[in-house]
Structures are given as C-alpha cells and as structure tokens.
DOZALO-267290 format. One record per residue (C-alpha): residue number from 1; x negated, y, z. Coordinates in steps of 0.5 Angstrom, whole numbers, plus 500, padded with zeros to 3 digits. Each point is the difference from the previous one (the first is absolute). Layout:
{NUM; {X; Y; Z}}
...
This chain:
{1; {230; 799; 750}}
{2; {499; 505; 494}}
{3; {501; 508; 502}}
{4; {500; 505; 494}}
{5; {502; 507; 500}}
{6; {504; 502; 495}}
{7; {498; 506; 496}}
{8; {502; 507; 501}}
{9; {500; 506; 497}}
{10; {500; 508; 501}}
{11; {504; 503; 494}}
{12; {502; 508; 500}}
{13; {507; 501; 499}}
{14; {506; 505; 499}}
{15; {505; 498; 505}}
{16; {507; 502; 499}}
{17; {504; 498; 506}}
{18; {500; 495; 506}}
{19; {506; 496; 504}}
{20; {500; 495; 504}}
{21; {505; 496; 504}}
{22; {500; 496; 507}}
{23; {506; 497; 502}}
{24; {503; 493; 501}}
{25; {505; 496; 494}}
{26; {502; 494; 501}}
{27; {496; 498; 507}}
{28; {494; 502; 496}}
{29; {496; 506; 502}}
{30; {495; 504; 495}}
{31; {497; 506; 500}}
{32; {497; 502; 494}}
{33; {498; 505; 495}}
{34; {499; 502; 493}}
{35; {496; 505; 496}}
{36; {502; 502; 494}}
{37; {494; 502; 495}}
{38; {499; 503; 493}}
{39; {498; 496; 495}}
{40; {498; 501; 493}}
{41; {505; 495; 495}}
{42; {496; 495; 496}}
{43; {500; 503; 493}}
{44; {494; 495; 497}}
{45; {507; 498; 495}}
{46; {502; 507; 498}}
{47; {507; 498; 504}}
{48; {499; 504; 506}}
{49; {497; 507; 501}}
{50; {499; 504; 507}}
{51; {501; 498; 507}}
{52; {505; 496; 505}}
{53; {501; 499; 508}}
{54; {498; 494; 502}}
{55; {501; 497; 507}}
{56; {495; 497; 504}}
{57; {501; 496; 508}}
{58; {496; 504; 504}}
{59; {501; 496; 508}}
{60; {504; 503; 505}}
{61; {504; 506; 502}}
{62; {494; 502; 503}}
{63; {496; 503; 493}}
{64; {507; 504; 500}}
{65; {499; 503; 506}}
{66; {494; 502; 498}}
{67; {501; 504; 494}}
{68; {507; 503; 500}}
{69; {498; 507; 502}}
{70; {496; 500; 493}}
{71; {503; 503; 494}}
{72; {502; 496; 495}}
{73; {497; 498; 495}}
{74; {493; 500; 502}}
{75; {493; 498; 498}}
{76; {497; 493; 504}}
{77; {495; 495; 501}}
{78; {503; 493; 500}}
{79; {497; 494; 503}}
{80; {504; 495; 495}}
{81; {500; 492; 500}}
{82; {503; 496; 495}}
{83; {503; 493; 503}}
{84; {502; 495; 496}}
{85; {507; 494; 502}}
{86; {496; 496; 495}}
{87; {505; 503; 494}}
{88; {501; 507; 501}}
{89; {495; 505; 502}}
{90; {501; 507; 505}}
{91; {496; 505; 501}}
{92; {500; 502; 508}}
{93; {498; 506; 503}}
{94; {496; 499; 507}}
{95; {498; 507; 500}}
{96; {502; 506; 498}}
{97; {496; 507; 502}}
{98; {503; 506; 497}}
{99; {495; 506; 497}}
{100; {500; 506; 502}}
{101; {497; 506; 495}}
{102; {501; 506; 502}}
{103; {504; 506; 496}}
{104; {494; 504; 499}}
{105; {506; 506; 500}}
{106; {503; 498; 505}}
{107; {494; 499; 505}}
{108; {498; 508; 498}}
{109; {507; 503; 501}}
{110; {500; 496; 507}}
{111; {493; 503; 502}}
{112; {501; 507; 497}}
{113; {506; 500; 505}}
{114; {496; 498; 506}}
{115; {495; 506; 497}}
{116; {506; 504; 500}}
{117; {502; 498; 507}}
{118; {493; 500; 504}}
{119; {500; 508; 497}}
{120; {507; 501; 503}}
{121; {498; 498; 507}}
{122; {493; 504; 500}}
C-alpha cells in the first residue's frame, strides 16, 4: 500500500472566539469543536475590502478545553491541514498553540508592586 502524509502547515493567526459541542443527536455521539479566525476578503476583484471570520474544524472538545481560560481574540500558531471529499476542500486545525507576548506595561506595574511589597515587609 502506498503511505503519503498529507502537508500541514503552521500559520499565525488572530483567533476571535472558540466553542465546541459534545453530546448525542439521533443516537450518534459528536464531540466537536470549531475555531473561528480573521481573514482577510479577497479584494483581487475590487469588490470586497477588509476582513471576516471564517470557521475552521478543529477535533475534539478537548482543544476548547484548552484554551477557554485565554481572553479573546487573541494572537496563534495553527497547525492547518486542507482535505479534500474530492469536490470541495477544507481546511482542518490539528493543532492550535496560542502566543503569549507580555504586555511590557503590565510586566513593570506587576514588578514595581512586588518592589514596593518586598520594601514593606523589610
């Protein structure tokens, strides 16, 4: 038999929301979940300008479970990998990795505070 393993790529990407589902309709059980991504419109026609949201598969429930604490939207890395039926393609997510960057504001706030509380203690 003849194995190939199907490309994947990692893109960045600003993720707005996430949700997922897990449960059983009509006997069969799913458990899914569904990134949603900005994308820019394809303005090659002149027609269309700015952005949208477009959703992409991600598996399971699991991948929610993940990263629901994060505040939305948010920077990511996306393992991405486009399927075909044989008529239509669509991109997959099989990995999903958020960026953290530090607010470099923040980080000096929250060290000046624990300067200001060593100093207290002392």
């Amino acid at each position: 038999m003849f194995a190939f393993e199907t490309p994947k790529q990692t893109v960045n990407a600003t993720v707005l929301g996430i949700k997922s589902f897990t449960g059983d309709i009509d006997g069969s059980h799913f458990d899914t979940a569904s990134i949603f991504v900005i994308t820019p419109l394809d303005d090659t026609r002149g027609t269309a300008k700015g952005y949208a949201t477009v959703e992409y598969k991600a598996g399971t429930s699991e991948i929610f479970q993940r990263v629901k604490h994060l505040p939305f939207p948010h920077e990511a890395e996306l393992v991405i990998e486009n399927v075909t039926s044989g008529k239509s393609v669509k991109t997959i997510v099989r990995d999903y990795k958020p960026v953290v960057r530090q607010n470099a504001g923040k980080v000096a706030e929250a060290v000046a505070g624990k300067q200001a509380d060593a100093g207290k203690a002392a």
